[in-house]
N, CA, C and O atoms as CSV, one atom per row, in Angstrom:
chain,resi,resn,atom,element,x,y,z
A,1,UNK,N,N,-9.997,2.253,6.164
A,1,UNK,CA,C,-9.538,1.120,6.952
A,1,UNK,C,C,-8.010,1.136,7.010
A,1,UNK,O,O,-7.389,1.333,5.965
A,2,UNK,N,N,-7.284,0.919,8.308
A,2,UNK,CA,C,-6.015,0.639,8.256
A,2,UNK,C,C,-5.541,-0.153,7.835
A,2,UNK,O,O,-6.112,-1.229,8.011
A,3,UNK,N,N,-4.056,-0.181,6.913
A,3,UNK,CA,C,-3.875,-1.180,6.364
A,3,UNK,C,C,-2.721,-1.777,7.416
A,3,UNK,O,O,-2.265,-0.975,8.231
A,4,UNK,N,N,-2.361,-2.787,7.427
A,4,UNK,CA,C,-1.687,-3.928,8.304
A,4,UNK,C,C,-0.264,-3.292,9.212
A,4,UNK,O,O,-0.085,-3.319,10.430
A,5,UNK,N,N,0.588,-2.757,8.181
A,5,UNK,CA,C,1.598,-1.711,8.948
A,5,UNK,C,C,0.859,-0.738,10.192
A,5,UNK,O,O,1.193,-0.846,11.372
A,6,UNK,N,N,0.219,-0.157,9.900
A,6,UNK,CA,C,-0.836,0.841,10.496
A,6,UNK,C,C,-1.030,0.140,11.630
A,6,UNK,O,O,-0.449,0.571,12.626
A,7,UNK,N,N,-1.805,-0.989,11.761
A,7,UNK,CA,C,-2.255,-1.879,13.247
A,7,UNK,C,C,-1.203,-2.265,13.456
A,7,UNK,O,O,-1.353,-3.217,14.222
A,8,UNK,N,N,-0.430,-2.160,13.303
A,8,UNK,CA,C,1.022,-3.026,13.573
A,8,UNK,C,C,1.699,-2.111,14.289
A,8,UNK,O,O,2.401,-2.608,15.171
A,9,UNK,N,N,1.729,-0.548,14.173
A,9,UNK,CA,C,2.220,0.251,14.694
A,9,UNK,C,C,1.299,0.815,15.914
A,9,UNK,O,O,1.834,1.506,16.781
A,10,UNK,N,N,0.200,0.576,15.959
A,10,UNK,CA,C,-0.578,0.422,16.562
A,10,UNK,C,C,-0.557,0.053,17.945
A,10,UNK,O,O,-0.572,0.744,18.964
A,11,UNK,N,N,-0.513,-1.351,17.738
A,11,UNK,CA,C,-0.559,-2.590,18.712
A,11,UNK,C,C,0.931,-2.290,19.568
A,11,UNK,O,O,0.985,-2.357,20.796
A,12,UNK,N,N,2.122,-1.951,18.697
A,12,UNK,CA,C,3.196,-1.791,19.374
A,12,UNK,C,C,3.137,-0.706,20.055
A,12,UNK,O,O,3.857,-0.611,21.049
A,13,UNK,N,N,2.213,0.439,19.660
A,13,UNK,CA,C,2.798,1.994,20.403
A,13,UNK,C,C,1.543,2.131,22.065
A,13,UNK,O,O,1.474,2.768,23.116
A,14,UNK,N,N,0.601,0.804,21.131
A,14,UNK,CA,C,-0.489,1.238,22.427
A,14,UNK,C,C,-1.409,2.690,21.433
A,14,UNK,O,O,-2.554,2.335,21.149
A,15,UNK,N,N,-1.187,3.620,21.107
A,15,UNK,CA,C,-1.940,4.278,20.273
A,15,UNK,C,C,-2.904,3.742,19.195
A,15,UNK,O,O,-2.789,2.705,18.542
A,16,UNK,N,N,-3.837,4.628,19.151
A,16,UNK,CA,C,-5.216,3.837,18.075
A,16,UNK,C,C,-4.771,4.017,16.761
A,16,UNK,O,O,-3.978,4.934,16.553
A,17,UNK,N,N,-5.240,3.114,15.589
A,17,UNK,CA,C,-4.981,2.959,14.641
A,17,UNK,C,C,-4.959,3.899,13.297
A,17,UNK,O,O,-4.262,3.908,12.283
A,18,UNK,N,N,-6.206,4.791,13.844
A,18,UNK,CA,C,-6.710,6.146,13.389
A,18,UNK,C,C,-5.582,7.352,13.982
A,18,UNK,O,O,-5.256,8.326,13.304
A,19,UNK,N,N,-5.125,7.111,15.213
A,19,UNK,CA,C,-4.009,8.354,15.383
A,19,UNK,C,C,-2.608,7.836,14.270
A,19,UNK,O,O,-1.946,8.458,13.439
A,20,UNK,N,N,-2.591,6.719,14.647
A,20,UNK,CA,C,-1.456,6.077,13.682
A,20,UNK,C,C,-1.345,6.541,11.979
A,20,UNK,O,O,-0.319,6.839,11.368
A,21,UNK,N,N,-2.391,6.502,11.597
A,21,UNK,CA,C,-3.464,6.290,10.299
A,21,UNK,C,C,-2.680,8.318,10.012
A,21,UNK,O,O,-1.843,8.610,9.158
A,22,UNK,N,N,-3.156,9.045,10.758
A,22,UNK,CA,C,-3.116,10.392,10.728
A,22,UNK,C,C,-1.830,10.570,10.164
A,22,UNK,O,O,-1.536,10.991,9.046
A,23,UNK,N,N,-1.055,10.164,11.156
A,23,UNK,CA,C,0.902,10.348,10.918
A,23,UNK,C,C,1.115,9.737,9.450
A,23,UNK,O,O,1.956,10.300,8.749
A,24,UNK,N,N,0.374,8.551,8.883
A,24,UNK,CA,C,0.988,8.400,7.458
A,24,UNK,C,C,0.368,8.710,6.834
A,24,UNK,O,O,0.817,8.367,5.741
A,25,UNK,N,N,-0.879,9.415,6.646
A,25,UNK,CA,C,-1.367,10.109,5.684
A,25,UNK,C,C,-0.268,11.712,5.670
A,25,UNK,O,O,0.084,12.290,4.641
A,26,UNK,N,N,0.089,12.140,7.119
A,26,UNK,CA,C,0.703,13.571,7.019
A,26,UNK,C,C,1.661,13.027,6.179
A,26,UNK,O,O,1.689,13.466,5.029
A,27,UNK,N,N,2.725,11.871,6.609
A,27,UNK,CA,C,3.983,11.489,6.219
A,27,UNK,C,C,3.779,11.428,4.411
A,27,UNK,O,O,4.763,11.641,3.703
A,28,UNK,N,N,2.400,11.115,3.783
A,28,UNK,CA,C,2.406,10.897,3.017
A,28,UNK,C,C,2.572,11.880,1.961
A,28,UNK,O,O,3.205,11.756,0.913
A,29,UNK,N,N,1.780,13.069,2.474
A,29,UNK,CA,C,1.748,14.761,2.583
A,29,UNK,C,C,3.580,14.780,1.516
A,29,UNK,O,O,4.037,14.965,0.388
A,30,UNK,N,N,3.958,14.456,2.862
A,30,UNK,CA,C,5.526,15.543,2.997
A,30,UNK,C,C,6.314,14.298,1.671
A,30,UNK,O,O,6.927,14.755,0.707
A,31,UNK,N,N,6.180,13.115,1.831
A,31,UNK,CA,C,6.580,12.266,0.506
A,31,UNK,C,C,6.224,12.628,-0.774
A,31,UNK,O,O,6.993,12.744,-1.728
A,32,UNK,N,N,4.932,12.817,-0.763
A,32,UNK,CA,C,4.374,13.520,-2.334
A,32,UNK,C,C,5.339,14.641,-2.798
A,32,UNK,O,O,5.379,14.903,-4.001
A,33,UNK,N,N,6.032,15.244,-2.021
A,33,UNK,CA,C,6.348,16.845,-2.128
A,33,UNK,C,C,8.389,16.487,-2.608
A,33,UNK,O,O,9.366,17.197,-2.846
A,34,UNK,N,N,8.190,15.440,-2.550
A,34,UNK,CA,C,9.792,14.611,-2.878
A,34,UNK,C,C,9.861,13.501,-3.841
A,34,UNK,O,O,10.724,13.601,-4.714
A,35,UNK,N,N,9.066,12.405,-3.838
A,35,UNK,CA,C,9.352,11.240,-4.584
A,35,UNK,C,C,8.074,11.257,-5.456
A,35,UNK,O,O,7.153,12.041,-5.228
A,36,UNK,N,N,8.063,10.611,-6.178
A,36,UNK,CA,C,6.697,9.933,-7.600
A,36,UNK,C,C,6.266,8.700,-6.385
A,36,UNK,O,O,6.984,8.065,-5.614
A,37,UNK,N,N,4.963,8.691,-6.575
A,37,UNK,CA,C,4.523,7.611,-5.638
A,37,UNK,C,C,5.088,6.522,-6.261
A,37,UNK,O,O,5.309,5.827,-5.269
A,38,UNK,N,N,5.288,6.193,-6.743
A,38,UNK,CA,C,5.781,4.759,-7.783
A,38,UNK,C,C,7.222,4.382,-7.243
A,38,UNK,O,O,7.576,3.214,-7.084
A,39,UNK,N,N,8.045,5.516,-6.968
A,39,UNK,CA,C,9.240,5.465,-6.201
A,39,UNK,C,C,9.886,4.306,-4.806
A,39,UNK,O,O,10.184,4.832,-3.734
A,40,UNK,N,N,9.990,3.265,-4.925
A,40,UNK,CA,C,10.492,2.516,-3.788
A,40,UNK,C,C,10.702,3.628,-2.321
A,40,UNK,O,O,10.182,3.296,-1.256
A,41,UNK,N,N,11.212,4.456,-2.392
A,41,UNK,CA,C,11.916,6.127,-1.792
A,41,UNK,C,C,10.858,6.473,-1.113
A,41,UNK,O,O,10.742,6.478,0.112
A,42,UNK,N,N,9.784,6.875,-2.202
A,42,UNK,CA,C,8.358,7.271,-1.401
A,42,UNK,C,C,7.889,6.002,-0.115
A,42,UNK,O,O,7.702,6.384,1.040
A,43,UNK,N,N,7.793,5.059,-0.351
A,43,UNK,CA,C,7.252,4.507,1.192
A,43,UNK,C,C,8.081,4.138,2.243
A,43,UNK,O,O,7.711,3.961,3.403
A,44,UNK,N,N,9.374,4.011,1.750
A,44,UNK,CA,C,10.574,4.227,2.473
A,44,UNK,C,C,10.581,5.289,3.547
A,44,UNK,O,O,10.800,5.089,4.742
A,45,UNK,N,N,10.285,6.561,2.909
A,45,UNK,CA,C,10.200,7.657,3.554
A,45,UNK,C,C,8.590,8.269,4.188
A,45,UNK,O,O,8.313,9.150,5.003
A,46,UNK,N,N,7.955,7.550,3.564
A,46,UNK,CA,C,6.573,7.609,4.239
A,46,UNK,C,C,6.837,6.642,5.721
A,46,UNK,O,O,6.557,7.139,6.812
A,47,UNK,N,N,7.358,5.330,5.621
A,47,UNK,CA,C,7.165,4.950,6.920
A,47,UNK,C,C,8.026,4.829,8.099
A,47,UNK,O,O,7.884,4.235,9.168
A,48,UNK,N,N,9.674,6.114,7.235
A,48,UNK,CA,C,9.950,6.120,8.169
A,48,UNK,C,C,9.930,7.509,9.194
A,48,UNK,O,O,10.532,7.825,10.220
A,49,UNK,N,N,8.907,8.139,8.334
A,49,UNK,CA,C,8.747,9.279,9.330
A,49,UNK,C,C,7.627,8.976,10.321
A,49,UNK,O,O,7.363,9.745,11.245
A,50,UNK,N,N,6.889,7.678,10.070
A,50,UNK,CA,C,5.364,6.742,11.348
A,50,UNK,C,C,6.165,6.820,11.656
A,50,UNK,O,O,6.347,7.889,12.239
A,51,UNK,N,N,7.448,5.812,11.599
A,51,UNK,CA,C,8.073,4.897,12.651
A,51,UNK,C,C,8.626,5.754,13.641
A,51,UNK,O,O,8.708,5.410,14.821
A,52,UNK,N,N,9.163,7.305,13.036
A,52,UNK,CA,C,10.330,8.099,14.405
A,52,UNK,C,C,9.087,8.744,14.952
A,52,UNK,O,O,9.164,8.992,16.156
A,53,UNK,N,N,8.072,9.044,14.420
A,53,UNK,CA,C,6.753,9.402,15.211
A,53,UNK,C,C,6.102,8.730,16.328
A,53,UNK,O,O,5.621,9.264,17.327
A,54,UNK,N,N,6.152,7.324,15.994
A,54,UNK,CA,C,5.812,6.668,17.153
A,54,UNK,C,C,6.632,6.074,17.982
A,54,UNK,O,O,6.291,5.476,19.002
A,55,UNK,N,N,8.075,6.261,17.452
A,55,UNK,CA,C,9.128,6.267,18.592
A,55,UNK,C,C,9.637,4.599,18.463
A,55,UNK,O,O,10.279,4.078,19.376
A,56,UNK,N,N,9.324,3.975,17.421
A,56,UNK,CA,C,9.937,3.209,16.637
A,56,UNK,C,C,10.702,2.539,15.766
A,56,UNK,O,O,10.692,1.394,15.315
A,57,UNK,N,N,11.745,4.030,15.543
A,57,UNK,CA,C,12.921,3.681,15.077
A,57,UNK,C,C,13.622,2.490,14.802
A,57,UNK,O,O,13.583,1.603,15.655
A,58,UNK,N,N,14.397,2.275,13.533
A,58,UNK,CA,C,14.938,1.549,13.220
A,58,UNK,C,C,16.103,1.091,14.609
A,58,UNK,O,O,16.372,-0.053,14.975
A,59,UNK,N,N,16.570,2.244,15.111
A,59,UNK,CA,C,17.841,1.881,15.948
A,59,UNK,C,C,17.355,1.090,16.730
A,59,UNK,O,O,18.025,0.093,17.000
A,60,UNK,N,N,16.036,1.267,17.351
A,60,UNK,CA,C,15.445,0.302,18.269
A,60,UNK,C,C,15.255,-1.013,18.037
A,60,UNK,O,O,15.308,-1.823,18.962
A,61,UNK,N,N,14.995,-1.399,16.684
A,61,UNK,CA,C,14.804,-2.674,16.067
A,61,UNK,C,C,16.268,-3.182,15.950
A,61,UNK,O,O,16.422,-4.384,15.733
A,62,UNK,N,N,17.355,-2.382,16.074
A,62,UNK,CA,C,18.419,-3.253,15.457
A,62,UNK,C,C,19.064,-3.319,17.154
A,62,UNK,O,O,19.439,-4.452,17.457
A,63,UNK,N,N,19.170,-2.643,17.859
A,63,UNK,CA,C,18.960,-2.957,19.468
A,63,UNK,C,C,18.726,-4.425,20.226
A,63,UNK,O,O,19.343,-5.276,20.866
A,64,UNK,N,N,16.846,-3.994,19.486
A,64,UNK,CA,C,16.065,-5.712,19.969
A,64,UNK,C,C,16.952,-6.632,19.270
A,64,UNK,O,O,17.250,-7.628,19.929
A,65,UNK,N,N,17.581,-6.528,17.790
A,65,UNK,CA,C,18.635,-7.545,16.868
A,65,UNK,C,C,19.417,-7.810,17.814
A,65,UNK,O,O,19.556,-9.016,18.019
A,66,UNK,N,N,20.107,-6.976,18.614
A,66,UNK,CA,C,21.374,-7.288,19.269
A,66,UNK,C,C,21.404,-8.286,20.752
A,66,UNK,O,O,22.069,-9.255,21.119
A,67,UNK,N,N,20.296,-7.457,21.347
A,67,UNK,CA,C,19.685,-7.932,22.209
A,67,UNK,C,C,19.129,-9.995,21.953
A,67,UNK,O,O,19.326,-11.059,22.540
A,68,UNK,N,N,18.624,-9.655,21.111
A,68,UNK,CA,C,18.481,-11.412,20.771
A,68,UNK,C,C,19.764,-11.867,20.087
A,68,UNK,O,O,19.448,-12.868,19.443
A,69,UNK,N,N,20.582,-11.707,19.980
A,69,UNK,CA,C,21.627,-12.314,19.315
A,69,UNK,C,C,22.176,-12.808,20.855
A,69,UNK,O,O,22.262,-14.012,21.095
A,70,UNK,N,N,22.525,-11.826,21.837
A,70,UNK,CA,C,23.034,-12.078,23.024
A,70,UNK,C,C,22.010,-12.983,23.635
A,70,UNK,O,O,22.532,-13.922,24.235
A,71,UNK,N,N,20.706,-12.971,23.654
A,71,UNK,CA,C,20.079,-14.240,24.296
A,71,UNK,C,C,20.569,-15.745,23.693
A,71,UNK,O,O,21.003,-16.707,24.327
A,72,UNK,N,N,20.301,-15.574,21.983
A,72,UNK,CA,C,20.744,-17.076,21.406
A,72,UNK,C,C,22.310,-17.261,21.424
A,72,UNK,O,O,22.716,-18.297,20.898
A,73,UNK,N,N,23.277,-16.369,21.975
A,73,UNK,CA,C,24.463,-16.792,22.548
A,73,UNK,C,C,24.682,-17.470,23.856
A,73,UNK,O,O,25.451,-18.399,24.102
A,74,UNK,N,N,23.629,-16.653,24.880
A,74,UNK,CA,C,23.972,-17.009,26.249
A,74,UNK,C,C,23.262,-18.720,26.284
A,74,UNK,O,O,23.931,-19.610,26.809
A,75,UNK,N,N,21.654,-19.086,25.578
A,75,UNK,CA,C,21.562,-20.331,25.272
A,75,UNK,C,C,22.645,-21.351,25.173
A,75,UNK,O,O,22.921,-22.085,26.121
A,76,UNK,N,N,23.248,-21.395,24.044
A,76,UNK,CA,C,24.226,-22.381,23.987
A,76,UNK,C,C,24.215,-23.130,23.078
A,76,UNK,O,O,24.847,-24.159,22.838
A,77,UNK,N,N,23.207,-22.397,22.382
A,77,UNK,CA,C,22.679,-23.833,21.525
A,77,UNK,C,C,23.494,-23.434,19.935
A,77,UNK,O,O,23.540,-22.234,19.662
A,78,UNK,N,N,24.057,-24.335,19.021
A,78,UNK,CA,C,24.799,-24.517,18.018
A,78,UNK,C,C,24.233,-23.765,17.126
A,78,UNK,O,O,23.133,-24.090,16.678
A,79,UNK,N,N,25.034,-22.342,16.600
A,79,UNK,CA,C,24.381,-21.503,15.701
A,79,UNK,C,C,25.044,-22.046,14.425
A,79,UNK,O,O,24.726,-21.356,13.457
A,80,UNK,N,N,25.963,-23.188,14.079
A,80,UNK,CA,C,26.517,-22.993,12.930
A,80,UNK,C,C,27.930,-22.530,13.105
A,80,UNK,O,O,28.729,-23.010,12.301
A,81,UNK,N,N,28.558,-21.407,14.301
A,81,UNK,CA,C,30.201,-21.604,13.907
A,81,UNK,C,C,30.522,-22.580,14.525
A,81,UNK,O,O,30.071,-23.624,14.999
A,82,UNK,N,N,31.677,-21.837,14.385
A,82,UNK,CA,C,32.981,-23.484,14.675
A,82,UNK,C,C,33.872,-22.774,16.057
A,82,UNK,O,O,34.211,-21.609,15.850
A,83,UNK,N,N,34.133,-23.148,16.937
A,83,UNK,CA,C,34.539,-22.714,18.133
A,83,UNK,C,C,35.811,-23.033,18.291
A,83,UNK,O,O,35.969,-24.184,18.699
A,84,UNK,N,N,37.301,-22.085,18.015
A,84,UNK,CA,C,38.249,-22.043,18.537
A,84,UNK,C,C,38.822,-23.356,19.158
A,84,UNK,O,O,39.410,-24.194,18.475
A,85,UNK,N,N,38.625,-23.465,20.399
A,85,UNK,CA,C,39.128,-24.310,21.580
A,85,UNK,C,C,38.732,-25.828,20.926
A,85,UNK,O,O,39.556,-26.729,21.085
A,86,UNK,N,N,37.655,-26.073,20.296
A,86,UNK,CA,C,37.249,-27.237,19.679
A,86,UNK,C,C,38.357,-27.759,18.899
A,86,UNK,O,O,39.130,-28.671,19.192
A,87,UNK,N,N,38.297,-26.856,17.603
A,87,UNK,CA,C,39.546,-27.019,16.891
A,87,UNK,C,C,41.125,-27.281,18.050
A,87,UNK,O,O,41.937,-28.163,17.771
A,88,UNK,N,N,41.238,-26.716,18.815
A,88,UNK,CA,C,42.856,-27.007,19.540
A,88,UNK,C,C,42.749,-28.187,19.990
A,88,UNK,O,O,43.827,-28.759,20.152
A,89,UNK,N,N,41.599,-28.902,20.316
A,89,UNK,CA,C,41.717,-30.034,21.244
A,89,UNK,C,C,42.113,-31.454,20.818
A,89,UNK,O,O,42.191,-32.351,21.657
């Protein structure tokens, strides 16, 4: 059974859970051959060789980060700083 990352990568790539499933068992392969499973390192590197497999990269996630930062700017709505021109007035 897939575990939750797995459908998760899934649902995002459009690919089945079982092709998904494949890539981290390989990924898991090539981790064994580097870290102690016990290693924080090991799933680190187990999921981030899914993630550039399914074309999910971190850069992309920090992208979508940027990308929503510029939406909750163009909003308007009060994030907490303090605005320049406020202070001069």
């Amino acid at each position: 059974m897939p575990n939750a990352v797995v459908k998760s990568y899934a649902e995002k790539t459009g690919k089945s859970p079982e092709h998904i499933e494949g890539w981290w068992k390989d990924a898991e392969e090539q981790a064994k051959k580097k870290f102690k499973k016990k290693s924080p390192r090991y799933w680190a590197y187990v999921n981030g060789i899914v993630k550039r497999r399914a074309g999910l990269s971190e850069e992309l996630t920090f992208k979508e980060l940027l990308e929503n930062i510029k939406l909750l700017e163009q909003d308007g709505g009060d994030n907490g700083s303090t605005d320049s021109t406020a202070r001069n007035e």
